[in-house]
Each structure stands twice: as C-alpha cells, then as structure tokens.
C-alpha positions as CSV (number, residue, x, y, z in Angstrom):
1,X,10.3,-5.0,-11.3
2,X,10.8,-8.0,-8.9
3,X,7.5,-9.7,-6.9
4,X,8.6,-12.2,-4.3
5,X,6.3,-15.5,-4.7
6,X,7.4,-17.6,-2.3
7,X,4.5,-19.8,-3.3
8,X,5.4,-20.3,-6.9
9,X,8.5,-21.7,-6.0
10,X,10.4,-23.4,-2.9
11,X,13.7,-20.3,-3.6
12,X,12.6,-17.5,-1.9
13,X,14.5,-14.8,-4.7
14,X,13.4,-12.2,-6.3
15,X,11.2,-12.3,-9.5
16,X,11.8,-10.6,-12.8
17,X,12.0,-6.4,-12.8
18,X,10.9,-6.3,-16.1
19,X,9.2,-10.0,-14.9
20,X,7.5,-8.8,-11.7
21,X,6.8,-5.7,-10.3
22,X,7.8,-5.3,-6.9
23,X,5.7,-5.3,-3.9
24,X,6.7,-5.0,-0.3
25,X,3.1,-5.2,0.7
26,X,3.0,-8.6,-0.7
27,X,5.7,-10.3,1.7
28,X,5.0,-12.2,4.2
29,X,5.3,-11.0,8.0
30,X,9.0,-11.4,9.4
31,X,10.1,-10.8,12.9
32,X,13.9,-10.3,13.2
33,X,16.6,-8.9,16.4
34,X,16.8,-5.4,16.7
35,X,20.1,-3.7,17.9
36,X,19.6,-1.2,20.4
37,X,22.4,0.9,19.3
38,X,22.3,3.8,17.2
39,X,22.5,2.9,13.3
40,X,25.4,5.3,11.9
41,X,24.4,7.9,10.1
42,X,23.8,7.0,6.6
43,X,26.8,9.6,5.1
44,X,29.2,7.5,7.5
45,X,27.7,4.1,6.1
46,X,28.2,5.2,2.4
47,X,31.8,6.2,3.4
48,X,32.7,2.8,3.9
49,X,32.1,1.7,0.5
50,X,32.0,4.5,-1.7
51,X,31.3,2.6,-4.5
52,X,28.9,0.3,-3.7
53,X,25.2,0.9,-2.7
54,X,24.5,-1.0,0.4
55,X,24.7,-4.9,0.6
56,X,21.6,-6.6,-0.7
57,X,20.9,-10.4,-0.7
58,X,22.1,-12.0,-3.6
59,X,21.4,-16.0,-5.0
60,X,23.7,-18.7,-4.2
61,X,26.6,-18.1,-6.9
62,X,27.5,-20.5,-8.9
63,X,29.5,-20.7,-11.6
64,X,30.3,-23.2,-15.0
65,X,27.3,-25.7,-14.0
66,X,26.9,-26.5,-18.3
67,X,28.3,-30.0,-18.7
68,X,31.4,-29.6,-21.3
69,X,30.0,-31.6,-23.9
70,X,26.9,-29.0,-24.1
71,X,29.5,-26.5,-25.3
72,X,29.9,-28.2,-28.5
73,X,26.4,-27.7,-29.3
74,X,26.9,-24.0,-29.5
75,X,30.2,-24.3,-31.1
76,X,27.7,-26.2,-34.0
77,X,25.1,-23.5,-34.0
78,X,27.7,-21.1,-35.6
79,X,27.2,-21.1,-39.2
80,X,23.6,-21.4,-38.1
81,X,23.5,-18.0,-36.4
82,X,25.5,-16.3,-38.7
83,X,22.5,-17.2,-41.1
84,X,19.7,-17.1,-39.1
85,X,20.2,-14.5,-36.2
86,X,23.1,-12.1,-37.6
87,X,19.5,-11.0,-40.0
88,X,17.9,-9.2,-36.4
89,X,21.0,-6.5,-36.7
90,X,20.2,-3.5,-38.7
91,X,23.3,-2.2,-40.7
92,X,24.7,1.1,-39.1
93,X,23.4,2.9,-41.8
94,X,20.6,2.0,-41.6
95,X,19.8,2.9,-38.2
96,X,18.1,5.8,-36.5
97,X,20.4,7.7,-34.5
98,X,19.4,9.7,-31.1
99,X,20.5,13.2,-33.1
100,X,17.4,12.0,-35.5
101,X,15.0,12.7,-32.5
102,X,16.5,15.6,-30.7
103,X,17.0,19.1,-31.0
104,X,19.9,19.7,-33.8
105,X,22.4,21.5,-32.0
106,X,24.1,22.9,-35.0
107,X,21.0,24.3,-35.9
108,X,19.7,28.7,-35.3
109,X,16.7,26.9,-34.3
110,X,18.1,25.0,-31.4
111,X,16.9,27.2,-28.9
112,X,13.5,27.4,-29.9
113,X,13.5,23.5,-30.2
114,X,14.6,22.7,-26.8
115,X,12.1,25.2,-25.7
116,X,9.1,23.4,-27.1
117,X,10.7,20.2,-25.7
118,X,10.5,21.5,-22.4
119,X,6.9,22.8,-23.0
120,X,5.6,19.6,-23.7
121,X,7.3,17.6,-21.2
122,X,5.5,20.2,-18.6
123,X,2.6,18.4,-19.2
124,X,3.5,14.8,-18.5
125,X,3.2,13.9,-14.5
126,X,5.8,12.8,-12.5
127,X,5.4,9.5,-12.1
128,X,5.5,9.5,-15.9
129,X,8.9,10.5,-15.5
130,X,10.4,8.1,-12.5
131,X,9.6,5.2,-15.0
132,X,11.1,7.0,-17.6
133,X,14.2,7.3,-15.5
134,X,14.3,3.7,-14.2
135,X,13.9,2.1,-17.7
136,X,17.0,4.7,-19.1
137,X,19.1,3.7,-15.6
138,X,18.3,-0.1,-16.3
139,X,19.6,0.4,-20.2
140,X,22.6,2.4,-19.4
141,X,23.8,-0.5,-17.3
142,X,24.9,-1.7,-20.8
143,X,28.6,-2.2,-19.9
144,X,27.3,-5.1,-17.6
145,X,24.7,-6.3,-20.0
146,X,28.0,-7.7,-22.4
147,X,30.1,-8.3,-19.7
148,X,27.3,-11.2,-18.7
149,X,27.0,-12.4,-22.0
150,X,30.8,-12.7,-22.7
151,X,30.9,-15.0,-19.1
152,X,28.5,-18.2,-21.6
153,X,30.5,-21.0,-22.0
154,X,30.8,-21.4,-25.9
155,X,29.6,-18.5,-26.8
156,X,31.8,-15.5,-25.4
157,X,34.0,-13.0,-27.3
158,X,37.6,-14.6,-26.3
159,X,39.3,-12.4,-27.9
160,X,37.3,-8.9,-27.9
161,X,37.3,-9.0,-31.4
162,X,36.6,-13.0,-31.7
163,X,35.1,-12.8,-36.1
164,X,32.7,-16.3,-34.1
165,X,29.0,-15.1,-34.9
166,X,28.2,-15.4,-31.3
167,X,30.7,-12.8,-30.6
168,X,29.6,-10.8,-33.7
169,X,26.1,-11.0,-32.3
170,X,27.1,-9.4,-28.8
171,X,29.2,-6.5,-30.2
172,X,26.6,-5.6,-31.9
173,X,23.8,-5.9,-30.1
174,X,25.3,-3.9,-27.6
175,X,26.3,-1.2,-30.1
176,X,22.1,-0.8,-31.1
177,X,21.6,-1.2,-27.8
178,X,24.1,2.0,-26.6
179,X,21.8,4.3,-28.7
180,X,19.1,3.4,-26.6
181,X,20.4,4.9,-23.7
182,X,21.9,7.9,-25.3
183,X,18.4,8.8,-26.5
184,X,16.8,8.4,-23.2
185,X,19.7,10.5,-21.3
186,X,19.9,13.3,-23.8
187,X,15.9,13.6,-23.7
188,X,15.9,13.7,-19.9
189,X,18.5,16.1,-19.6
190,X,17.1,18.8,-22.1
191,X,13.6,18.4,-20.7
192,X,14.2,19.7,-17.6
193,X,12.1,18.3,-15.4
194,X,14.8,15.4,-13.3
195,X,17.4,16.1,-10.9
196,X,20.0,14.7,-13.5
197,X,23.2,14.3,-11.2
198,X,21.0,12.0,-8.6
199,X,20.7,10.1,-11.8
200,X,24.2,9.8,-13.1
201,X,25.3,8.5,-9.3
202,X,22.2,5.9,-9.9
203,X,24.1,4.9,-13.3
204,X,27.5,4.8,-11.8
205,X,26.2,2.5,-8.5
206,X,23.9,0.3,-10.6
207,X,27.1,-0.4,-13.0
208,X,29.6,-0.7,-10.0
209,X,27.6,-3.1,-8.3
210,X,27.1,-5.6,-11.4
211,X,24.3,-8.3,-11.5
212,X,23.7,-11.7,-11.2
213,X,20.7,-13.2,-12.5
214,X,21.8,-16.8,-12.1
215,X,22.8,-17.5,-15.3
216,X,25.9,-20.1,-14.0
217,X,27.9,-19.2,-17.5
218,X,25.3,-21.4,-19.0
219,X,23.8,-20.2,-22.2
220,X,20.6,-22.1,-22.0
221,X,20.3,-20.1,-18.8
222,X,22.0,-17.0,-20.0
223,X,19.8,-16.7,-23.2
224,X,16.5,-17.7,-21.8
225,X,17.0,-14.7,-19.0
226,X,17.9,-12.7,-22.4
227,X,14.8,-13.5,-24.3
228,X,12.4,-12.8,-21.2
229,X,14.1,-9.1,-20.8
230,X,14.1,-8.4,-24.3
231,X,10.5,-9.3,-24.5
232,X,9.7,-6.9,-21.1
233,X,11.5,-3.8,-22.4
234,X,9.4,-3.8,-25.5
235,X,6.4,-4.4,-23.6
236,X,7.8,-1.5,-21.3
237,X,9.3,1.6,-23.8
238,X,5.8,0.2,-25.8
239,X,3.7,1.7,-23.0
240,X,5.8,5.0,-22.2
241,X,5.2,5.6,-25.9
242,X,1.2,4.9,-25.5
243,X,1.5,7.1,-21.9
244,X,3.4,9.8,-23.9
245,X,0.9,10.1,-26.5
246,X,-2.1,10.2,-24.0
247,X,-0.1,12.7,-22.7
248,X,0.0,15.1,-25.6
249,X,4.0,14.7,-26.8
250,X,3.8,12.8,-29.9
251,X,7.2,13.2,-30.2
252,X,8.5,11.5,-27.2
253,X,5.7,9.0,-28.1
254,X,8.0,8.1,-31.3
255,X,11.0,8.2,-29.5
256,X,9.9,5.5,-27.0
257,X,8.1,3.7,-29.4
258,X,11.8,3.4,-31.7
259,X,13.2,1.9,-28.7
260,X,10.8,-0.6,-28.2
261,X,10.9,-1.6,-32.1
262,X,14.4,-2.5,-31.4
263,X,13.5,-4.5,-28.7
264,X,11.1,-6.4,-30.6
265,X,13.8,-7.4,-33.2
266,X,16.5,-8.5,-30.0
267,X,13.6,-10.4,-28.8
268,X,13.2,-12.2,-31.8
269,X,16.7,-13.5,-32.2
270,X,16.9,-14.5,-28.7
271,X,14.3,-16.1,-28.9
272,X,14.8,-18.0,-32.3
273,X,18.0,-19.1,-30.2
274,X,16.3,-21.2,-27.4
275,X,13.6,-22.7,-30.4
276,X,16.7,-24.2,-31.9
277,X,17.7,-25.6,-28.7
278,X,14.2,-27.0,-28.1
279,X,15.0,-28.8,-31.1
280,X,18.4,-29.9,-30.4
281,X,18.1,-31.2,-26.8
282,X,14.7,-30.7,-25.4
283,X,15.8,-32.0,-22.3
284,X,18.0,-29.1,-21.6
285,X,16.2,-27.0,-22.9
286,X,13.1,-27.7,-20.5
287,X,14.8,-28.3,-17.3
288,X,16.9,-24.4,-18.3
289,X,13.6,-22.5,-18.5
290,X,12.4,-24.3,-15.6
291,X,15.1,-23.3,-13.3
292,X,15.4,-19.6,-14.7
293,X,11.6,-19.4,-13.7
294,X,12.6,-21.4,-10.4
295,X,15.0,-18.6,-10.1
296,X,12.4,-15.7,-10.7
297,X,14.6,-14.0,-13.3
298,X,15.8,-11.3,-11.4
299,X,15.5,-7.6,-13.6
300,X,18.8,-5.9,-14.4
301,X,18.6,-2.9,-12.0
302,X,17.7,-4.5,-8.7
303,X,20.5,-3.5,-7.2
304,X,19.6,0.6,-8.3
305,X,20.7,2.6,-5.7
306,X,20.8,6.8,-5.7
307,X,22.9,7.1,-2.4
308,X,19.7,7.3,-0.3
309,X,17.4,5.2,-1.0
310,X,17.6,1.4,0.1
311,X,14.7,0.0,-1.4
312,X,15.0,2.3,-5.0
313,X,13.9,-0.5,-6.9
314,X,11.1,-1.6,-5.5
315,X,9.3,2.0,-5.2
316,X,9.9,2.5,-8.6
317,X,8.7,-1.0,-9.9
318,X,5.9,-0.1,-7.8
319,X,5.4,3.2,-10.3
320,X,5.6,0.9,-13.0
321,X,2.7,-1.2,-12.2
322,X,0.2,1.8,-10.8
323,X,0.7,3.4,-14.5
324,X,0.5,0.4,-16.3
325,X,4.0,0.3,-17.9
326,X,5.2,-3.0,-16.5
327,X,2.5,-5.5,-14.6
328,X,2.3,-8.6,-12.8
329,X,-0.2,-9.9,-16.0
330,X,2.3,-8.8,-18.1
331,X,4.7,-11.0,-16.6
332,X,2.4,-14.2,-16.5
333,X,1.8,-13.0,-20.4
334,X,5.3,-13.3,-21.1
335,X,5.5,-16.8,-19.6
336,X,2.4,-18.5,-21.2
337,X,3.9,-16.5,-24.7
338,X,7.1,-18.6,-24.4
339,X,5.6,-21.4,-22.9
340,X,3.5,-21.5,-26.5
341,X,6.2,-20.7,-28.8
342,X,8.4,-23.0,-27.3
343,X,5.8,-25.4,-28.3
344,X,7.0,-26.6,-24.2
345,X,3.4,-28.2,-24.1
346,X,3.9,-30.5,-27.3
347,X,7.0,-32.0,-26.2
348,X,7.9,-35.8,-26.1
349,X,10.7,-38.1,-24.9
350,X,11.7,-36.2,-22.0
351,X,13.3,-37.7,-19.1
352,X,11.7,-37.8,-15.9
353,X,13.1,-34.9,-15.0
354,X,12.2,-33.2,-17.9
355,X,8.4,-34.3,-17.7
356,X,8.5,-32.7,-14.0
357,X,10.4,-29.5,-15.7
358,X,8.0,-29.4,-18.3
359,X,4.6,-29.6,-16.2
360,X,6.3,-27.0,-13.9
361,X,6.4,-24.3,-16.8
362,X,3.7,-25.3,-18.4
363,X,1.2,-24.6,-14.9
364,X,3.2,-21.5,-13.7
365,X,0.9,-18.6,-15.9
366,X,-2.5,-19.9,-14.3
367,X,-0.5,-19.5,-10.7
368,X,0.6,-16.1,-11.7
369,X,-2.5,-15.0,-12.5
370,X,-4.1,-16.0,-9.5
371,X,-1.2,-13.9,-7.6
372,X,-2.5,-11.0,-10.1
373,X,-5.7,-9.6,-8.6
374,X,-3.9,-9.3,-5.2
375,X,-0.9,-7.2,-7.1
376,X,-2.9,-4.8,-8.6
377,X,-5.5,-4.2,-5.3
378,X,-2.1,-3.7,-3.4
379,X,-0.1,-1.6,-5.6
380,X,-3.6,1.1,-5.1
381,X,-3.0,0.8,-1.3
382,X,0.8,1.9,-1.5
383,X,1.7,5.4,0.3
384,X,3.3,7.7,-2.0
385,X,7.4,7.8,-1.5
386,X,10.4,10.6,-2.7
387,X,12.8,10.0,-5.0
388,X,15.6,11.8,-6.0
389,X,15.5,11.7,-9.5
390,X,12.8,14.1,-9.5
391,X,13.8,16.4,-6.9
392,X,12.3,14.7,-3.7
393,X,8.8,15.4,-4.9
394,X,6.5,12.6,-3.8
395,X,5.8,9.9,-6.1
C-alpha cells in the first residue's frame, strides 16, 4: 500500500504497500497538457504489449552502488548465519502444508466440505475478499521475490545450488514462502465467491512486470526492504485472520493466522541480520535505513495490474486501510519498532553523515503520525470503485 509524502522526503516515490496505504486524495494538485486526440481504445493499448500492464513511473535505477570491500563483510557473516538465522527455517516435516487446511480431496466427504467452505465464506463482505486477493497476488509474485534477493552482492545463489548459508537461506525461505500462496489460491478458488481467471492474469502481469524497490544489489538495502515487508505481512494476514473470525469462519481465521506466524519467524531473521550490521559498521548501517525510508520502500505489487484497471493498487491499498488490515499508523509503527530495536537512537561514533542519517530515522514516526489523522479522514471520503477480482461489484 504506497502513500506519496512528498513532505517526508525531497524524492517524490512511492511509499511502502505493505508501508503505506495508498491515497490519491492525498496528492497534491497537478496540471498537465491534454491531447486533444482520441486515446485508443484500451484493447488496442494492451495489444501493444501483451505482457506488460501499462508503463508506470519507476525510481532512478541503479545498480552495484555497495563499495567492494562491504562484500567481504557478508562473505564473514557466513558461519554466523548458518548458526544464527538458518534456526528461523522450520524443517519440511515439520511444516503445515495447505492440504492440512483444506478440503481432502481424496476424501467421500469432499463434497460436503467444500460445501460448508462456501457457506461460510457467504458471510464475509466483499471488501473482506479484495484484500484477501491483493495480499495472495502480492505473495504469488514469489518467483520475483528470489530473483531480487539472488541480484545482493555477496550474498546471491551463484550457482542455484550455491551450499553458502546465504543461498541456503533464500531457497528456503522461498520454499515456506510458496505454501503461502498455494493456501491462499486454493482457498479462493473453492470458495467461490472471486472471478479467479481476472486473478491469475493479475498474477501473470504482476510477475512479468518485476519490481524494483531500490535495493541497488546492496544487501544493507536489499535486507532492510526485506525486514520492513516481512514485518507488514504479518501485521497484514494477522488482521484477515482477526476480520475472519469477526466474521464467523474460524477456520479461515486459522488459516490466515498460520501465514502470519510464518511471517513473524521471516521477520525475525531479517531482522537479526541488519542488528548484526548495526554492530559491524554502524555507519552503513544508518545511512542504508535512511535512504530505504528516503526511498519510501515501495510494496511488492505496485505495479498489479488485471488488464483494466490502471490504478489497481492503489484502490485496493485503499480497502486495506478502510478495514483496518494495513494502515498508515501501522506503518509509522513499523518504523519507530525498528528504529528501537536497532537501538538507531543509542548510537555513537557516526560520521557526519551518519549523525544526519541517524536524526533523519530517528524523527520520521512523529512525522508520520502527524500525516495519520489526514489518511484515515480521507480514506472515509473515497467513492467506492469495481474490481475485477470480484466480478465488477463495487468495492
């Protein structure tokens, strides 16, 4: 969910999806040229580019910014995460599966289970169901998910099969991560109540178009972005399972709620990884949190797209804050968590630049919150939109 803030920081890009929900209301008043010719119809525009949802504005891209002899600090963490981070993975076996929460289809009860599945999602609104959508879409963008993390500079899988505990830790993170998604899409397409093909081309432009949060092939960068996302999905599949239980399916309650235990545990390690930095070079360390929140931390899915809708994101970021599933406070909550277990505050022999990084981070969840009141009173004034994913009813 992505807020623009222009007065947070001089870069005018977006902030967080799961950092910020999005608000059109909240940007400032543009004038711009109008063409006076007929726009093509948009069939013909998609034509064009058939694989690509339309062009949206992306940060300056740059690439390989970490100075070389940064790389050798990660190449020193190694025995150190094999120790210390490998722990967050659960063992295969010891994992919950999607079949654990879902009708057994080898079973003469299947029937009847799907059934009562469908009879309780009846009862859950749709706008319960849009977010439910966006946060599977943004997790079955996986396949770019490790494709970012294998572009870090001392830390990517060279091989595919690299045995470095960095490498070990993306595989497999991105293997617990896969069931996440296969829950979510399974649920959603034996409940019955989403227009699952307008989904699947969501999934398939999401993951053609990529992402670029602005990471430069820098893990300070790349794993600071990781540790804020990590954090935001568990606050988000947290409140779908509190919404689902209101709601009266304990079930799906439990399902969501599994997800977002997982998340907690990916957070953790992530995090763990940026406190060890803290403590190797604080310097870096600051100024890389500074300039991912300079940046606005960009969510995963901006660039969703369902072959009709330009602005997908944004309407259903906006969703996510009317319900309460992912809010402007709990984005300035994730910041002044950090900024406190970081211990950013109690730091000492920074360079000048790191003194300016540090008071930067250190006074952004104050701003934030200030920005918060006007969020929320907007978000109440926002006309209701369509979307595809559940049958053009308005949302």
């Amino acid at each position: 969910m992505a807020l623009k803030f222009n007065s947070i920081a001089s870069q005018s890009q977006k902030l967080p999806s799961f950092a910020l929900p999005s608000m059109a209301s909240l940007k400032s008043p543009k004038f711009s040229m109008v063409s006076t010719l007929p726009a093509a119809p948009k069939e013909v525009e998609n034509l064009k580019k058939p694989f690509m949802p339309p062009p949206k504005e992306l940060q300056f891209q740059a690439t390989h910014t970490m100075p070389p002899q940064k790389i050798e600090i990660f190449k020193s963490l190694e025995d150190w995460v094999e120790k210390d981070i490998l722990i967050h993975l659960k063992p295969v076996e010891k994992c919950w599966q999607p079949k654990d929460f879902l009708p057994d289809p080898t079973s003469e009860g299947f029937d009847e289970q799907v059934k009562e599945l469908r009879e309780r999602a009846k009862e859950i609104p749709d706008d319960y169901f849009v977010v439910l959508v966006g946060d599977m879409i943004t997790e079955e963008a996986l396949p770019t998910y490790q494709t970012m993390l294998n572009t870090f500079d001392g830390t990517r899988d060279e091989t595919g099969a690299s045995p470095s505990p960095w490498a070990v830790w993306t595989r497999a993170w991105t293997a617990e991560e896969n069931r996440h998604t296969d829950l979510l899409n399974k649920y959603l397409y034996l409940c019955g109540r989403v227009d699952m093909r307008q989904i699947e081309k969501t999934i398939q432009y999401l993951i053609g178009s990529g992402m670029d949060p602005g990471t430069e092939n820098s893990p300070y960068l790349g794993f600071i972005y990781a540790t804020f996302q990590e954090r935001a999905t568990f606050i988000s599949h947290g409140n779908t399972a509190r919404l689902a239980k209101e709601h009266g399916d304990i079930k799906l309650a439990h399902l969501c709620g599994s997800i977002a235990s997982d998340e907690k545990r990916h957070e953790t390690a992530y995090t763990k990884i940026i406190a060890k930095l803290f403590e190797i070079d604080p310097d870096g360390a600051v100024l890389s949190f500074a300039d991912m929140m300079r940046k606005k931390i960009s969510m995963p899915a901006h660039l969703m797209y369902d072959g009709q809708d330009d602005n997908l994101f944004d309407h259903y970021s906006t969703v996510a804050q009317r319900i309460g599933v992912y809010t402007a406070k709990d984005y300035a909550d994730i910041v002044e968590y950090l900024v406190d277990r970081w211990k950013v505050k109690e730091l000492t022999g920074l360079s000048a630049d790191g003194r300016k990084a540090q008071d930067y981070v250190c006074g952004l969840p104050p701003r934030i919150r200030r920005l918060e009141e006007r969020a929320q009173g907007r978000v109440k004034q926002t006309p209701s939109v369509r979307f595809s994913w559940v049958f053009d009813r308005e949302v």
